[in-house]
C-alpha positions in Angstrom: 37.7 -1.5 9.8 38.3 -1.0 6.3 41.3 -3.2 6.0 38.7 -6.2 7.5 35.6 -5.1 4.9 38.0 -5.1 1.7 38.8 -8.7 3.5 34.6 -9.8 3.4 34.4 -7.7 -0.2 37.7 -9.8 -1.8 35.9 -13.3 -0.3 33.2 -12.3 -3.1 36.0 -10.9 -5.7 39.1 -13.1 -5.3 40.8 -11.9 -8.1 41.7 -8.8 -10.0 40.2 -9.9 -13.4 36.5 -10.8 -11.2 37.0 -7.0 -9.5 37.1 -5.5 -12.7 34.5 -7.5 -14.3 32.2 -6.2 -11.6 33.4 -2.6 -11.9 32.7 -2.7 -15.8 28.9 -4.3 -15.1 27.5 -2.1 -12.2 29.0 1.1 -14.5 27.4 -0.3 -17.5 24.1 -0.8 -14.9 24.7 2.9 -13.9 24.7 3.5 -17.7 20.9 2.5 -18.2 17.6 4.3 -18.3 16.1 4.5 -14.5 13.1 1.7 -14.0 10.0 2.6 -14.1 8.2 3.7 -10.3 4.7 3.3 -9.3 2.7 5.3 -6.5 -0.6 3.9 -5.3 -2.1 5.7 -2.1 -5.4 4.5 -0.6 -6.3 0.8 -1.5 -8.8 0.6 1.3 -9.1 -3.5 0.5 -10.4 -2.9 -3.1 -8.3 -5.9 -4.7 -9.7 -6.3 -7.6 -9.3 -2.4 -8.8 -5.9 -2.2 -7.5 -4.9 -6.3 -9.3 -5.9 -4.7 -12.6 -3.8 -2.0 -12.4 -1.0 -3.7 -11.0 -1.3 -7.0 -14.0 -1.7 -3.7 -16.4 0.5 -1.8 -14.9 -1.9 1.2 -15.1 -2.3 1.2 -18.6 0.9 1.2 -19.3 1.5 -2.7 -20.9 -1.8 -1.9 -22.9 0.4 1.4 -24.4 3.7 -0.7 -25.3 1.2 -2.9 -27.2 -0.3 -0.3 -29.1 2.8 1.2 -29.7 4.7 -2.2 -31.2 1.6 -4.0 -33.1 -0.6 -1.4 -34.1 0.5 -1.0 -37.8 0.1 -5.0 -37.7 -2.7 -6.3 -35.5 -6.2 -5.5 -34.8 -7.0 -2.8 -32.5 -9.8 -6.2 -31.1 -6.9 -8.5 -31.1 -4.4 -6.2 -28.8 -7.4 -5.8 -26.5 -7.2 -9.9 -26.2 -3.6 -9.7 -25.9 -3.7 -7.2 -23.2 -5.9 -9.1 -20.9 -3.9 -12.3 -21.8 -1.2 -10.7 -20.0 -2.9 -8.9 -17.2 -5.2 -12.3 -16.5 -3.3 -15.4 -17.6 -4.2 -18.3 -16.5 -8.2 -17.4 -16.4 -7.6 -16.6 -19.9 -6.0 -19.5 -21.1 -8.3 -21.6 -19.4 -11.4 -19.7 -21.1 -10.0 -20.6 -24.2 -9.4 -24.4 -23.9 -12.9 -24.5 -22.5 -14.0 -23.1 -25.6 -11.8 -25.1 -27.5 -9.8 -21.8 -29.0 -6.2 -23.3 -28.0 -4.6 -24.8 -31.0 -1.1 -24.7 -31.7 -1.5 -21.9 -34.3 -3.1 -19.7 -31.7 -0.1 -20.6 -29.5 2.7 -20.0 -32.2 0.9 -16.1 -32.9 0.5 -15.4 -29.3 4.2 -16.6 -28.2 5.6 -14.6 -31.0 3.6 -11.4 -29.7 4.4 -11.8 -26.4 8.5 -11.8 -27.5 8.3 -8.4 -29.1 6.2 -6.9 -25.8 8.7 -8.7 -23.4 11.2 -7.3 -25.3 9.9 -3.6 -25.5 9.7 -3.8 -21.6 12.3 -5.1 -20.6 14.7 -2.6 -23.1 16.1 -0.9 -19.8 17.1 -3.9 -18.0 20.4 -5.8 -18.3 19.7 -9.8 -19.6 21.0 -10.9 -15.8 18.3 -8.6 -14.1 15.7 -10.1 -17.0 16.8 -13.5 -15.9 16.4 -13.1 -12.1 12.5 -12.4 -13.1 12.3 -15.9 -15.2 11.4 -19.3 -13.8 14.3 -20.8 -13.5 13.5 -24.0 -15.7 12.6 -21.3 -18.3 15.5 -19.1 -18.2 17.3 -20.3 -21.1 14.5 -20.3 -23.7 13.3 -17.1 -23.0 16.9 -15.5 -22.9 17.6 -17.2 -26.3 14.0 -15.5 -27.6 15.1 -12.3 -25.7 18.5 -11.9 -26.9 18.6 -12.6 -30.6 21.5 -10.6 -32.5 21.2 -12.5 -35.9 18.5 -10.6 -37.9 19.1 -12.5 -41.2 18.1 -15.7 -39.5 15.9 -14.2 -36.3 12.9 -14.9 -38.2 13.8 -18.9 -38.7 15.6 -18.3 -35.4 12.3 -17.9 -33.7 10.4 -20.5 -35.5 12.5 -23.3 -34.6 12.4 -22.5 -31.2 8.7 -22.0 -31.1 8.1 -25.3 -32.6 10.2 -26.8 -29.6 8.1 -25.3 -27.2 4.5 -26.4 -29.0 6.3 -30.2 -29.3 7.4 -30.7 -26.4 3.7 -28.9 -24.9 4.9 -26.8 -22.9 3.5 -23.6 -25.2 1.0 -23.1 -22.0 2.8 -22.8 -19.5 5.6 -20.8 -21.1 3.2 -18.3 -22.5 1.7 -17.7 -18.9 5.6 -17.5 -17.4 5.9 -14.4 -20.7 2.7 -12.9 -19.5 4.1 -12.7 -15.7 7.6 -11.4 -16.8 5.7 -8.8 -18.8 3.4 -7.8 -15.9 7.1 -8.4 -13.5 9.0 -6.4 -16.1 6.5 -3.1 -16.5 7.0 -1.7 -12.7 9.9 -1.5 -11.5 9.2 0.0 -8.1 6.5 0.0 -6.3 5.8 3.1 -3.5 2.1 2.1 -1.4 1.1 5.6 -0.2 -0.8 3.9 3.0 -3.8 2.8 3.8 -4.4 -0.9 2.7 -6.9 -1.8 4.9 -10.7 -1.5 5.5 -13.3 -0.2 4.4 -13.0 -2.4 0.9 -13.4 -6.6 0.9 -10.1 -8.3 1.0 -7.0 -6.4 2.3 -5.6 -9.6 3.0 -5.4 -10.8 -0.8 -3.7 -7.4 -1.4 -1.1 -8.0 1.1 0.0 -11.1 -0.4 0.2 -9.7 -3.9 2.6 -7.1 -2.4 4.5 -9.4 -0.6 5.4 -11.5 -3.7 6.3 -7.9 -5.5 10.2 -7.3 -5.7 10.7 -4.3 -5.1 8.1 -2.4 -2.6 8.0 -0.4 -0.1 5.1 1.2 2.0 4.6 4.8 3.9 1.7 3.7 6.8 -1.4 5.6 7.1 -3.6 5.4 10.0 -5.9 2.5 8.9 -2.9 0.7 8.8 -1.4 1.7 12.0 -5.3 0.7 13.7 -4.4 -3.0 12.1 -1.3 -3.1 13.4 -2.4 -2.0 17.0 -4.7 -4.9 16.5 -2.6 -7.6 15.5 -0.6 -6.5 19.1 -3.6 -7.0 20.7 -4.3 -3.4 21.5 -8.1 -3.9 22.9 -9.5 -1.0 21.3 -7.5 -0.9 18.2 -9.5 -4.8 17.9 -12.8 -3.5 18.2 -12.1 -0.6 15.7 -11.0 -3.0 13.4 -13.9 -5.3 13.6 -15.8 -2.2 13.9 -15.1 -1.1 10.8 -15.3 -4.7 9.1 -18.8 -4.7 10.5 -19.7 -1.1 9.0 -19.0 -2.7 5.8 -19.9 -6.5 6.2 -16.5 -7.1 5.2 -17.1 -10.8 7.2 -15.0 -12.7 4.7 -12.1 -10.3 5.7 -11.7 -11.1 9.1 -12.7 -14.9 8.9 -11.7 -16.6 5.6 -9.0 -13.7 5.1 -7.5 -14.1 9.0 -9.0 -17.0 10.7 -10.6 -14.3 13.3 -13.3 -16.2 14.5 -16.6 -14.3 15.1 -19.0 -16.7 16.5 -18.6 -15.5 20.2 -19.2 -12.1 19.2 -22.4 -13.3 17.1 -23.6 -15.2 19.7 -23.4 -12.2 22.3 -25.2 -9.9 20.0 -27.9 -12.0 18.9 -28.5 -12.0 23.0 -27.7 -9.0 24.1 -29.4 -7.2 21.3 -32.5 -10.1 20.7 -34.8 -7.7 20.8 -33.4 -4.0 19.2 -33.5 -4.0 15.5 -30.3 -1.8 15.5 -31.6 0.1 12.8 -28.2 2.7 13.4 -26.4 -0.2 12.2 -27.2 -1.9 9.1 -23.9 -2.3 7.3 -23.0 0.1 4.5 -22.3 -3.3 2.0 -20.1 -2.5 -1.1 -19.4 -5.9 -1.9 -21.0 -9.1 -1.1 -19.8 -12.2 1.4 -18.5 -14.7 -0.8 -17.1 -17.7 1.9 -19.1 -16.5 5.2 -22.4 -14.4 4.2 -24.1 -13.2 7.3 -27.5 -12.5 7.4 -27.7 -8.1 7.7 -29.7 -8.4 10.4 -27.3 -10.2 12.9 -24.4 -7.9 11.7 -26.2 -5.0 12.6 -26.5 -6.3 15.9 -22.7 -7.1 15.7 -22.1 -4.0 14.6 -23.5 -2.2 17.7 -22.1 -4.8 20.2 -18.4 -3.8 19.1 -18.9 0.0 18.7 -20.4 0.0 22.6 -17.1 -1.9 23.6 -15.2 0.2 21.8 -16.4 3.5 23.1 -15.7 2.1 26.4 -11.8 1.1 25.7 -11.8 4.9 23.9 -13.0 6.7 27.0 -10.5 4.5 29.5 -7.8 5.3 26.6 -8.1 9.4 27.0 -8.7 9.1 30.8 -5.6 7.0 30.6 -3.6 9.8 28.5 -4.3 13.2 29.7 -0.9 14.3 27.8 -3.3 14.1 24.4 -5.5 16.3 25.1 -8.8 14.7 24.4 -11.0 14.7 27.3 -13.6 16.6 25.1 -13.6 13.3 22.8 -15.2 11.1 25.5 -18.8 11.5 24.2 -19.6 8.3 25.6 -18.3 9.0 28.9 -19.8 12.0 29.7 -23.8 11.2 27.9 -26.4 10.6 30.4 -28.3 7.5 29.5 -31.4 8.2 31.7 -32.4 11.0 29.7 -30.5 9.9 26.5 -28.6 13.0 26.0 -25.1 13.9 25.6 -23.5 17.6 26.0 -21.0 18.9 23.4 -20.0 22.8 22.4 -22.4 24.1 25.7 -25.4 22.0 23.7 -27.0 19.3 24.9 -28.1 16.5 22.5 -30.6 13.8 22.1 -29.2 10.5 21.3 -30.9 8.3 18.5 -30.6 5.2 20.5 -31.8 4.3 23.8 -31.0 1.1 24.3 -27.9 0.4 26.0 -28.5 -2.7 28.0 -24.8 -3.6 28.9 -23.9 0.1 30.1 -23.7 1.1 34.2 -25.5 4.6 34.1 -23.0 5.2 37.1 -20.0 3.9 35.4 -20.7 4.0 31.3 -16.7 3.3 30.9 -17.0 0.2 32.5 -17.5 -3.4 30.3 -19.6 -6.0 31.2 -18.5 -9.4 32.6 -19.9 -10.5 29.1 -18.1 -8.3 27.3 -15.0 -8.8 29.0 -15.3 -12.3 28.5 -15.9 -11.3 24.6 -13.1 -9.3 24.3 -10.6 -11.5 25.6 -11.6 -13.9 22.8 -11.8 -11.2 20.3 -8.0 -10.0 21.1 -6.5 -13.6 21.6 -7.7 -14.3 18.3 -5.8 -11.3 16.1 -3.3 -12.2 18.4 -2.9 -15.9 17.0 -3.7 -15.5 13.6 -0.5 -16.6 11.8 -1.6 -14.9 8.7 -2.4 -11.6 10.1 0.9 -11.9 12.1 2.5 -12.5 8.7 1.5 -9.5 7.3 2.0 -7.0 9.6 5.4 -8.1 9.9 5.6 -7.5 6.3 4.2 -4.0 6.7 6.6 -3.7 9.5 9.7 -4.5 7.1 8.8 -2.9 4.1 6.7 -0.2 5.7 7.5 3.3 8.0 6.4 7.0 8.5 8.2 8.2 5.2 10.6 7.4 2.9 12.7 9.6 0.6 13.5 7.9 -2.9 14.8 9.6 -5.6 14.1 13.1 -4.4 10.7 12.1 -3.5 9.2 12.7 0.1 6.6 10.6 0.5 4.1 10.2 3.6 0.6 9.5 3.7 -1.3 12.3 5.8 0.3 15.3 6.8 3.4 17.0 9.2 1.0 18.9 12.0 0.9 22.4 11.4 -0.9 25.4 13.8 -3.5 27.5 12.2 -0.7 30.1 12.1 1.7 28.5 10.3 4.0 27.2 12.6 4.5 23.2 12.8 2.5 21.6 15.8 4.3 19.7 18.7 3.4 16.1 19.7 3.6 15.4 23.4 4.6 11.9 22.9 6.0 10.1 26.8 6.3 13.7 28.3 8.4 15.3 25.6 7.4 17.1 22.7 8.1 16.5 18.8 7.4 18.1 15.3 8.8 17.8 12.4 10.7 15.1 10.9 12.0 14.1 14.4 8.2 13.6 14.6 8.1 11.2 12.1 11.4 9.5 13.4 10.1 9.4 16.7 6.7 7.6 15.6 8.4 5.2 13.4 10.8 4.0 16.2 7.9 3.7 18.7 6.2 1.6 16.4 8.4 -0.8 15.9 9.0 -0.6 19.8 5.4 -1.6 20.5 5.6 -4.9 18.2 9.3 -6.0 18.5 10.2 -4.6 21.7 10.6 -6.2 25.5 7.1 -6.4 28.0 7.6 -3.2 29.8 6.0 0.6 29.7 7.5 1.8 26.9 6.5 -0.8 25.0 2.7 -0.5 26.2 3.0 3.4 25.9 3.9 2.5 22.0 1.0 0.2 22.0 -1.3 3.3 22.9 0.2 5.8 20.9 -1.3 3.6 17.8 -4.4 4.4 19.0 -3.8 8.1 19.0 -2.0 7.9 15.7 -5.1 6.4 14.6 -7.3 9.7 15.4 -5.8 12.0 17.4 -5.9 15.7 17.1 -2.1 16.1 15.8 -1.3 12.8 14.6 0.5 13.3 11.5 -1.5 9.9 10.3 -5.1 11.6 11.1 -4.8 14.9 10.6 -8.1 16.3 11.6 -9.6 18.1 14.4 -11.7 14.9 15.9 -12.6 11.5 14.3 -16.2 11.9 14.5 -17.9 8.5 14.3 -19.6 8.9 18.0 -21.9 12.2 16.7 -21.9 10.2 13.4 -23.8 7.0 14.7 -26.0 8.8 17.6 -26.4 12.6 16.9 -28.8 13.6 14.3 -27.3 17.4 14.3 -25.0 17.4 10.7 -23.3 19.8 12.1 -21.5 17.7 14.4 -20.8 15.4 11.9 -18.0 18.0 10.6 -14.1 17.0 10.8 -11.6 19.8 10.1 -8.7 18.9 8.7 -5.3 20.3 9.8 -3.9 23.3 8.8 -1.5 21.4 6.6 -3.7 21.2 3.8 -4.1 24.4 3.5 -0.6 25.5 3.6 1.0 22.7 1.6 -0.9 24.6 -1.2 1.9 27.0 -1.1 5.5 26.5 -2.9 7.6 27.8 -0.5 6.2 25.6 2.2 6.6 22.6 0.2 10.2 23.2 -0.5 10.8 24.4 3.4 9.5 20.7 4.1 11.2 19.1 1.2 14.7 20.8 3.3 13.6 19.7 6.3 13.8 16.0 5.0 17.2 16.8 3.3 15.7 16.7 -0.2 17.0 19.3 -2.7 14.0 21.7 -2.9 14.3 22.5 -6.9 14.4 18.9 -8.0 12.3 17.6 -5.3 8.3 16.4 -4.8 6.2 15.6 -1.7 3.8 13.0 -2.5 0.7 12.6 0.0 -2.8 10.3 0.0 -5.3 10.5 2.7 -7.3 13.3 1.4 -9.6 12.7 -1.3 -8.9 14.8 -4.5 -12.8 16.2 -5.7 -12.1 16.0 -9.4 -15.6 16.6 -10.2 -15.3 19.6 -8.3 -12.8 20.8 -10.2 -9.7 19.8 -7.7 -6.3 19.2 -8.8 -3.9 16.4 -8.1 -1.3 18.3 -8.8 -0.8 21.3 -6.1 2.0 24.4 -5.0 3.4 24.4 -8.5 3.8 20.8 -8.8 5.9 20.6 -5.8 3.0 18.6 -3.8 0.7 15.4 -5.5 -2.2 14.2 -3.5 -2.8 10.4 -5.4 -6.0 9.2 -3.6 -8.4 9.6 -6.3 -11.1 7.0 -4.8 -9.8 3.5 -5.3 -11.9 2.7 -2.8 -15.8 2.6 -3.6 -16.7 4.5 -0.3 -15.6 7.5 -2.3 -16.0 6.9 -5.8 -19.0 9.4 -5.6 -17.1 12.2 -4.0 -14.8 12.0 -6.1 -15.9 11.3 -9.3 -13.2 9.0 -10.8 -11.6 5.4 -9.2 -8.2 6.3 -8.3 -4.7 7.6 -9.3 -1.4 6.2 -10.3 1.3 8.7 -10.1 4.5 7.2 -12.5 7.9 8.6 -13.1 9.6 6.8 -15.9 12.8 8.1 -17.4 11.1 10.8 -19.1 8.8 12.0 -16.9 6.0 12.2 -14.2 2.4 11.1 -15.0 -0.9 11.0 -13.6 -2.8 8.0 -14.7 -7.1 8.9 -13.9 -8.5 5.2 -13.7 -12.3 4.7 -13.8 -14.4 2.2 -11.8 -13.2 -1.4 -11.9 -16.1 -3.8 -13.4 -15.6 -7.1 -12.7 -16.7 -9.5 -16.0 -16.8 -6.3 -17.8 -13.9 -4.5 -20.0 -12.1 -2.3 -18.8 -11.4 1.8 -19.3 -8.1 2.2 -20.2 -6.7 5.2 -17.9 -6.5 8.6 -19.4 -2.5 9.5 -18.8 -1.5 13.2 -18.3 2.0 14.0 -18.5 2.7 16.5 -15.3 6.3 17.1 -15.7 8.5 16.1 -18.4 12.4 15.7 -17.2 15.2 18.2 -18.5 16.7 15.2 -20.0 16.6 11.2 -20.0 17.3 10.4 -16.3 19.9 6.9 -15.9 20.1 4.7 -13.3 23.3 6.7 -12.6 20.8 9.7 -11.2 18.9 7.9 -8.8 19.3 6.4 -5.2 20.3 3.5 -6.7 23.1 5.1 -9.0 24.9 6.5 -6.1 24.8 3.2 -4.0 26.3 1.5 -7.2 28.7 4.2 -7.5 29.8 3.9 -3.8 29.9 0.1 -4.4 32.5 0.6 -7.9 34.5 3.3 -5.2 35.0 0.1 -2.7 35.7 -1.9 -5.6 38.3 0.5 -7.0 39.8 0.2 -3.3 40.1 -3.7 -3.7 41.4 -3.5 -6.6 44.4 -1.1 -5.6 45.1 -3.5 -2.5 45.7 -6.5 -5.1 47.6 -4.3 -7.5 49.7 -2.8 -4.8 50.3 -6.4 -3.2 48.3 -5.4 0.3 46.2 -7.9 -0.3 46.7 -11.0 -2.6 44.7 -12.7 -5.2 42.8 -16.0 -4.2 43.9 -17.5 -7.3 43.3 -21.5 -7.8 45.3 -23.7 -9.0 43.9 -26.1 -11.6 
């Protein structure tokens, strides 16, 4: 096997002199400061907040430009710079309209951009730079880049500037310098789960992370519910559109997806003609834009979908026994002739007493209308080539955890008992915890979307729906998803959801580091990083938890929880020198924006090289193979592919 490998690894490297070449470059590589690593947990569809701190990489191109101009440019005039970068093209276009683009303008800003391109991209070798860099581009910005001659560099620059402004291609060049600087600033990007819902346009965020080069993405259960849907999991569709609905996220679903509404429209206008749905008004955080519905209708919508969906919920847990949620059927058990529903030994009036499409004797059961809905509903997440796109993409790039760089990082929680121990997972009749949870989940998942018609596959199918808010799902990770008592029980009370006992425990050090073992992480150099729970900061919460073993990074990108928790999110980064905390404020569209406060949480013993990450040790395993090629020419047990000229 190894003798045929060195054969595939010497059709790359014919020849002794190219082997070496290679061995000299990837320990040069190994050589270099580590790239810079961002974390962003919980984008809940806010695009716009999460753009900006991507284009600014948190606050972080803002800093390099303070850092490099301030003894020589306005504090007013970096501010301009900075959005120039983060916001390009809108920028240059604001400027011609205003007539502000003149070649002097071009020649200053072209020059700027150099010295912040070349400030971030220190770390990288030139062929990494050049991989970034339009191709029809490459050579003028690696000349700009890469100038040695400092007796000349400043006539150097000149001349070359003056090509670009007369040969006008100064615009579109200073956009491609902006891009490499945004390109250049994060190296790797970690997406802590949960992109979807509750905020406008998941979709546009998707295909921002899909053009990213290096990203990866840990699911949380809002993500899991989308996928589910996109398989054309009935209930996981209604929950989707449920939850689109709560929020009159409209443009989401049909300029974002193609997902038709009309036929469910239509069915709630007459179906629900006459009840004002007052229970349903959407909580709206942004506006419509392409497909603004009138509040009323939504409402109507609204209450259409969540009656379907309690239905497909109540034939899901009759369905499942195994999970252990027969007490979660609200719907299934209230009596609708006196309106009430019995939970905890209590019974409960209901705020709603219309229910036209429910059988009293059989409240599980849908209507031929909404059967007839639902099979539109499902076919069309089903067919929606862009949906389909990206959940492949979350698919590829995406699963239960990932370890990188002695980082564990997952979005909810591993199940834990109120004593301590970890909770099993009945999952097809056998039972998991743990990291073979996590396995276990991650290959039924992928089961359920790329796998053969068959039971498993439709078991898998299911189990996204319990991942979504089951008891012990390590993507949940509370007691009960409450939105039943929520919508029709005035009792606040009920309202409650406890979470697991993990977050209690993971307070602790020595629980992180048992966890951090468990995952085959080395426990002193090691972090867990979690979203999913809110961090209170105006309650005096912390981030940072068990001795800075544990970060919890949803801060509240998403406006749902802005007030709760008192800023607008958090970027966790880990440069070569250390790990920060970057505390963003709320994004203000037209308006400018806070710069992040940045806390340094851990500084690094020393300057950590690529040569100490994931990535060093699969380039030193790659110079080890190399090392073995080259031994098989110098030996003679292989020979050189030399041509003859």
């Amino acid at each position: 096997m190894e003798s045929k490998y060195l054969q595939c690894l010497a059709g790359k490297y014919p020849t002794v002199d190219s082997v070496a070449s290679e061995m000299v470059n990837l320990s040069a590589i190994r050589s270099l400061p580590k790239g810079t690593e961002y974390f962003f947990s919980d984008l809940h569809g806010e695009y716009e907040a999460f753009l900006y701190m991507l284009k600014s990489a948190s606050g972080m191109i803002k800093k390099k430009i303070d850092l490099v101009l301030s003894k020589t440019v306005s504090g007013s005039e970096r501010d301009e710079l900075a959005n120039l970068i983060y916001y390009p093209e809108r920028t240059m276009k604001g400027r011609k309209g205003q007539e502000l683009l003149t070649d002097e303008w071009r020649r200053l800003t072209i020059y700027r951009l150099v010295l912040i391109c070349q400030a971030v991209s220190a770390k990288y070798t030139r062929s990494r730079v050049r991989k970034r860099v339009p191709k029809d581009l490459v050579y003028i910005l690696d000349e700009l880049l890469n100038v040695t001659d400092d007796i000349n560099k400043d006539f150097y620059y000149e001349e070359i500037i003056n090509t670009i402004l007369d040969t006008q291609i100064a615009d579109d060049f200073i956009i491609s310098l902006c891009k490499l600087i945004q390109s250049l600033a994060i190296d790797k990007l970690h997406i802590i789960g949960d992109i979807f819902d509750r905020g406008p346009r998941a979709d546009i965020i998707m295909e921002e992370l899909i053009s990213m080069h290096d990203v990866d993405i840990q699911w949380g259960n809002h993500d899991i519910s989308w996928l589910g849907a996109a398989l054309g999991n009935p209930v996981l569709v209604a929950n989707a559109i449920r939850i689109s609905m709560r929020y009159n996220n409209v443009d989401l679903l049909e300029d974002g997806y193609g997902i038709n509404l009309r036929a469910l429209a239509v069915f709630a206008g007459e179906i629900y003609k006459e009840d004002p749905c007052s229970l349903f008004y959407p909580n709206t955080l942004d506006d419509n834009i392409y497909d603004p519905v009138d509040t009323g209708l939504v409402a109507k919508m609204h209450k259409a979908i969540t009656i379907i969906q309690l239905k497909l919920e109540g034939q899901m847990i009759a369905a499942h026994a195994e999970w252990k949620m027969k007490e979660r059927d609200l719907f299934g058990r209230a009596d609708f002739e006196h309106f009430t529903v019995q939970e905890n030994g209590k019974i409960y009036k209901l705020k709603d007493i219309n229910f036209p499409t429910v059988d009293r004797e059989n409240p599980l059961i849908l209507s031929e209308g909404e059967e007839e809905l639902l099979n539109v509903l499902v076919n069309s997440f089903r067919h929606s080539e862009k949906l389909q796109k990206h959940m492949k993409f979350l698919l590829s790039h995406g699963s239960m955890y990932k370890v990188c760089n002695d980082n564990l990082m997952f979005h909810g929680c591993i199940p834990m008992e109120e004593n301590g121990e970890y909770a099993a997972v009945n999952i097809g009749g056998e039972k998991y915890s743990k990291k073979p949870l996590f396995d276990k989940i991650d290959y039924l998942i992928n089961k359920a979307y790329f796998g053969t018609e068959g039971e498993e596959k439709r078991y898998a199918s299911d189990f996204m729906w319990y991942l979504w808010c089951g008891e012990k799902s390590p993507l949940y990770g509370k007691n009960k998803m409450s939105f039943f008592e929520r919508t029709f029980l005035e009792e606040k009370s009920l309202h409650q959801e406890r979470y697991n006992a993990y977050y209690h425990y993971c307070e602790n050090r020595v629980v992180c580091e048992e966890i951090l073992e468990e995952f085959g992480i080395d426990k002193q150099k090691g972090h867990i990083i979690n979203g999913h729970v809110p961090v209170k900061i105006k309650e005096g919460e912390s981030p940072v938890k068990a001795e800075g073993k544990l970060f919890v990074i949803d801060g509240g990108i998403s406006k749902a929880y802005q007030k709760t928790t008192g800023i607008a999110g958090y970027t966790l980064i880990y440069d070569s020198h250390s790990l920060s905390l970057a505390e963003h404020q709320a994004f203000m569209p037209g308006e400018k924006q806070h710069t992040p406060v940045v806390k340094i949480v851990e500084k690094m013993e020393k300057r950590v090289n690529i040569a100490d990450t994931d990535k060093g040790q699969e380039l030193q395993e790659e110079i080890c193979d190399l090392r073995k090629l080259l031994r098989a020419y110098q030996n003679g047990t292989m020979k050189e592919r030399v041509r003859l000229m």
